[in-house]
C-alpha positions as CSV (number, residue, x, y, z in Angstrom):
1,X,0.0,0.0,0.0
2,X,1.6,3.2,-1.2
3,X,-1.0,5.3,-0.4
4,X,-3.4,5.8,2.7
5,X,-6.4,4.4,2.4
6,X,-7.6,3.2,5.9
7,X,-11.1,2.5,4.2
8,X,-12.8,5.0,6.8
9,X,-14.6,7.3,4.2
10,X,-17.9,6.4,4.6
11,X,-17.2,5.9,8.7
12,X,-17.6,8.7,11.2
13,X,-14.8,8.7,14.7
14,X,-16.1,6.4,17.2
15,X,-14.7,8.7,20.2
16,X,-13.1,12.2,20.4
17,X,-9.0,10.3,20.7
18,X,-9.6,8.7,17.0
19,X,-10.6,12.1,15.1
20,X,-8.1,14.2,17.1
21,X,-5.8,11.4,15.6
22,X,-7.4,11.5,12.7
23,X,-6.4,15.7,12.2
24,X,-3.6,15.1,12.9
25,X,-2.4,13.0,10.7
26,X,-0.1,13.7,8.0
27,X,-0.3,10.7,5.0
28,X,2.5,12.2,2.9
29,X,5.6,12.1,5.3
30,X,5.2,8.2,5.6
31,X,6.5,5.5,3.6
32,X,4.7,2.2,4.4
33,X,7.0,-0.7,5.3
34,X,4.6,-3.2,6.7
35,X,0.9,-3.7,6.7
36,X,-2.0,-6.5,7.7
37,X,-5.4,-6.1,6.9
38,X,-7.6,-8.3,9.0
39,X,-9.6,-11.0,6.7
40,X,-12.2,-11.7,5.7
41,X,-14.3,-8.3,6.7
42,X,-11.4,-6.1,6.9
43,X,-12.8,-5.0,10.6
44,X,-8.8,-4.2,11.5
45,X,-5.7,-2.8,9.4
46,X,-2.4,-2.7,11.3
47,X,0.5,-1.1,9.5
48,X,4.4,0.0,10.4
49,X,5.7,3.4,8.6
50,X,8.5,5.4,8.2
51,X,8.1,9.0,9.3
52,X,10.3,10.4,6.8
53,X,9.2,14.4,8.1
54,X,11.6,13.0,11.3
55,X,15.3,13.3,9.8
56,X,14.3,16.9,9.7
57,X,12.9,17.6,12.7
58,X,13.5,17.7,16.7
59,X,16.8,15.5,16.4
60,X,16.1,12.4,18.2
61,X,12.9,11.9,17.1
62,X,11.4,8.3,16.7
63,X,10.5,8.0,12.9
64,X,8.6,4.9,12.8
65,X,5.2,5.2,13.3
66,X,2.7,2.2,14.0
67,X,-1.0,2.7,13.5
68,X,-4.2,0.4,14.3
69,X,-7.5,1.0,12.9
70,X,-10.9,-0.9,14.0
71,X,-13.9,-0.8,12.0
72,X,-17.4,-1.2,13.7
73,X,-18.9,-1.6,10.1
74,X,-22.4,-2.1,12.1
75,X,-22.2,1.0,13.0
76,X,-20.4,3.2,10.6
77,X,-17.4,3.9,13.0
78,X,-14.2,3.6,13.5
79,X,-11.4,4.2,16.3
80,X,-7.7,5.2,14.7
81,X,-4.9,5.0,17.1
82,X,-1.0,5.6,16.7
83,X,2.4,5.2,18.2
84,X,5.7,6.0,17.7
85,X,8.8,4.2,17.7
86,X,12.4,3.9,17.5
87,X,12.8,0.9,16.6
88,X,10.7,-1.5,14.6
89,X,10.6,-4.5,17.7
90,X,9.0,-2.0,19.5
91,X,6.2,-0.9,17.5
92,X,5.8,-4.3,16.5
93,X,4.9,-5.1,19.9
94,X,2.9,-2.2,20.1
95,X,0.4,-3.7,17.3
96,X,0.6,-7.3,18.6
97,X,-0.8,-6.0,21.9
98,X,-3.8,-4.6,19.9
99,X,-4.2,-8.2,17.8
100,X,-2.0,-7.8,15.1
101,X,-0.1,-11.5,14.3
102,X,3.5,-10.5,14.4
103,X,4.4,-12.6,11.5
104,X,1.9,-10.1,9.2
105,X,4.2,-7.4,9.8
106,X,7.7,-8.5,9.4
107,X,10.2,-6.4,7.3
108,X,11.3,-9.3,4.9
109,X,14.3,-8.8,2.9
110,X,14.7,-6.9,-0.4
111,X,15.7,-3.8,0.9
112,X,15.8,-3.5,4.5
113,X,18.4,-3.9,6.3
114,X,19.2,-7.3,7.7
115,X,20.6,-8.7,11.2
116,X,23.7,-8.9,11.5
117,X,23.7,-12.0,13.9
118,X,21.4,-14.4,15.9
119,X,21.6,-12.6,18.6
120,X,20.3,-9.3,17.0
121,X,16.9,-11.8,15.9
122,X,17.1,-13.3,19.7
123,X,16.7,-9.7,21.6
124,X,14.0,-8.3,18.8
125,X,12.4,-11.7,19.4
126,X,11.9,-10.4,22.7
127,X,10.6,-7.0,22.6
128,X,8.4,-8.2,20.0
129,X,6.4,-10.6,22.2
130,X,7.1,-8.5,25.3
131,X,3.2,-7.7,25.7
132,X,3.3,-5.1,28.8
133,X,6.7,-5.7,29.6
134,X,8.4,-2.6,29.3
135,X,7.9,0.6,30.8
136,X,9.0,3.0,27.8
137,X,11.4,6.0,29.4
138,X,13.2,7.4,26.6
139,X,14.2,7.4,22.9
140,X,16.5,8.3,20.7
141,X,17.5,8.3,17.3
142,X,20.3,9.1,14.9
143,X,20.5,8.4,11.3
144,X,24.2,10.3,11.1
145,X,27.6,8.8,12.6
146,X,27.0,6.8,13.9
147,X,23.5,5.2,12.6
148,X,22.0,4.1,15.8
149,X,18.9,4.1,17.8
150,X,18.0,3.2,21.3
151,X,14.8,2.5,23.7
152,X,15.4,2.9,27.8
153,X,12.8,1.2,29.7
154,X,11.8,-0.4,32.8
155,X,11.7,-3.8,33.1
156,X,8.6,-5.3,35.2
157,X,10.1,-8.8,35.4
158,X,13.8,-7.8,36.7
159,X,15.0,-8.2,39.6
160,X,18.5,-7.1,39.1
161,X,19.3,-4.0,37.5
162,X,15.9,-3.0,36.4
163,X,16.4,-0.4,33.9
164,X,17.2,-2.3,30.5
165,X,18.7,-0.2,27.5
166,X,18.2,-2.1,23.9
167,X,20.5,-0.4,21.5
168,X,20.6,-0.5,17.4
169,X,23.2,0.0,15.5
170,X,23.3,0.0,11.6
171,X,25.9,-0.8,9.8
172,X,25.0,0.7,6.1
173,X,28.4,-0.4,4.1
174,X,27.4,-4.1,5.1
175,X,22.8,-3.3,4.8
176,X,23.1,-5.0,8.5
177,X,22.6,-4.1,12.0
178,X,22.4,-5.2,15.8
179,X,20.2,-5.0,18.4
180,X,21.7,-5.3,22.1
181,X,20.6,-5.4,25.5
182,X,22.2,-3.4,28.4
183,X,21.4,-4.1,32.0
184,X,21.7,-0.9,34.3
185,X,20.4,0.0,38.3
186,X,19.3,3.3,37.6
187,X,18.4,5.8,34.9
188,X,21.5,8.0,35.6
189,X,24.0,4.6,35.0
190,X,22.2,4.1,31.7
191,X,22.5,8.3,30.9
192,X,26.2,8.1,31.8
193,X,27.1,5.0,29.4
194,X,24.9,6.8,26.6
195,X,27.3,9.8,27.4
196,X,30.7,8.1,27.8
197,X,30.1,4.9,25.7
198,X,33.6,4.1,27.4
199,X,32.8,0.0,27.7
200,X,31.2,-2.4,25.9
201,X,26.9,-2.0,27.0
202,X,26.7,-3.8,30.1
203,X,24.7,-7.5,29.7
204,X,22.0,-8.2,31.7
205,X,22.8,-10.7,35.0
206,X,20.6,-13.5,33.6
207,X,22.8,-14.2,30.4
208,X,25.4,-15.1,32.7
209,X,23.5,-17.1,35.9
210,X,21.1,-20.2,35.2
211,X,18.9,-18.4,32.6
212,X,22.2,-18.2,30.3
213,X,22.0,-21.7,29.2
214,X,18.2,-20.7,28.3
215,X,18.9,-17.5,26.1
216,X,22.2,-19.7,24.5
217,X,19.7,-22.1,23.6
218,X,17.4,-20.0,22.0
219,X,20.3,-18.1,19.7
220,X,21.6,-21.7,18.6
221,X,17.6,-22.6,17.9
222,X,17.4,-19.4,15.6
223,X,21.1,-20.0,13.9
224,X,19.9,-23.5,12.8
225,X,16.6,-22.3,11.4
226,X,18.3,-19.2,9.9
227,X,21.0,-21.7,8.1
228,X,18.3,-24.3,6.9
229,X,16.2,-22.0,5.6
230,X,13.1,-22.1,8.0
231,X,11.1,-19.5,9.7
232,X,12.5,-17.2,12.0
233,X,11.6,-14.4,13.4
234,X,11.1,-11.3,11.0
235,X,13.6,-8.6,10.2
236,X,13.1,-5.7,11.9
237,X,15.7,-2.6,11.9
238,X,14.8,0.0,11.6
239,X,12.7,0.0,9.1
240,X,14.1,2.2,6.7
241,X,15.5,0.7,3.1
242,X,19.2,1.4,2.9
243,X,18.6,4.2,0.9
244,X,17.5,5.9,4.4
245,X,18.5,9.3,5.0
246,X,21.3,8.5,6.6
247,X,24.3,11.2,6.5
248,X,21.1,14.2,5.8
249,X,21.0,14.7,9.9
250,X,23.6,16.0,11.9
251,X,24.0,14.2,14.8
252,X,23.1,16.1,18.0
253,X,25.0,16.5,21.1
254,X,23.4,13.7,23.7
255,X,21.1,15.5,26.6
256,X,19.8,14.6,29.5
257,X,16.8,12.0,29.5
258,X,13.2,13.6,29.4
């Protein structure tokens, strides 16, 4: 789908949240990457965009944007919601929790960037089926030197080191990127590594006590299917071909989170 049509013309808002949505919505910034339109009535669409108005605005910005529409054909309405993102895993989540199957919205291959290792698919696999998860904090992204973009959250099921950064990195010479997962106490420990990036990201305590042999496991489960040629898990960077606008922002100077 190159163009909008969220088959709403003949359907009025169902509540005050899906028009002001609605108004504000601007069709020609985005570049669809991924869509699912629920079959057979088409009472659902579900689809993953690239805001392309975000390289030139507030540097930082998320610039994926995920957006679930529900149809009450019965009675002429609809509701319209959005999100955005920083990285795809994350608004991929964000539609699954509102009934979207995540294999219907993959980024598959052609020209989107792909990951670089098993591990990358291992920690998207995550976010992606996350459900409630993760207390969102902060974003940031940066499509200039380096390509990179990052989620801080809070993680609801960790005991240790609670605050979990995932961190992307693109590599565009190569069309591949990573996806890691940093374990910190506090907020300020995760602000000074993004300041100093003076050691490697800091791996969360259960890839290294019993729950190691489970999250080995998994990244040897998702080499072998990756090198037979089964299903994995879709690829999901950030969403943007390579011919992203990377090198068109200059990178900003890192703040303090909001």
């Amino acid at each position: 789908m190159n163009a909008f049509d969220f088959g709403i013309a003949d359907l009025a808002p169902a509540d005050q949240p899906s028009e002001d949505a609605m108004e504000a919505f601007r069709t020609g910034d985005l570049a669809v990457l991924s869509q699912h339109h629920a079959a057979p009535d088409g009472s659902h669409s579900f689809i993953l965009a690239h805001d392309r108005s975000a390289t030139w605005g507030a540097p930082g910005e998320p610039q994926l944007v995920a957006i679930a529409v529900a149809r009450d054909l019965s009675r002429s309405t609809f509701t319209f919601e959005t999100s955005h993102h920083a990285t795809a895993s994350f608004a991929q989540n964000w539609l699954a929790e509102r009934g979207c199957p995540l294999d219907r919205i993959a980024l598959r291959g052609g020209d989107y960037i792909e990951p670089a290792d098993d591990l990358t698919v291992q920690v998207e696999r995550q976010i992606q089926s996350s459900g409630t998860r993760y207390e969102v904090l902060d974003t940031f992204t940066s499509d200039y030197d380096p390509s990179e973009a990052w989620t801080l959250v809070r993680d609801s099921h960790a005991v240790q080191t609670p605050v979990r950064l995932f961190h992307e990195e693109w590599d565009h010479d190569a069309g591949t990127y990573t996806m890691r997962e940093g374990a910190f106490a506090d907020v300020d420990a995760a602000q000074t590594w993004l300041d100093e990036r003076s050691g490697p990201l800091p791996e969360p305590p259960e890839y290294s006590d019993h729950n190691g042999a489970v999250v080995r496991a998994r990244i040897a489960r998702i080499a072998l299917a990756r090198s037979t040629g089964a299903s994995t898990t879709p690829q999901t960077g950030l969403g943007a071909p390579r011919t992203t606008a990377a090198g068109r922002v200059q990178r900003p100077a890192r703040g303090r989170l909001r």
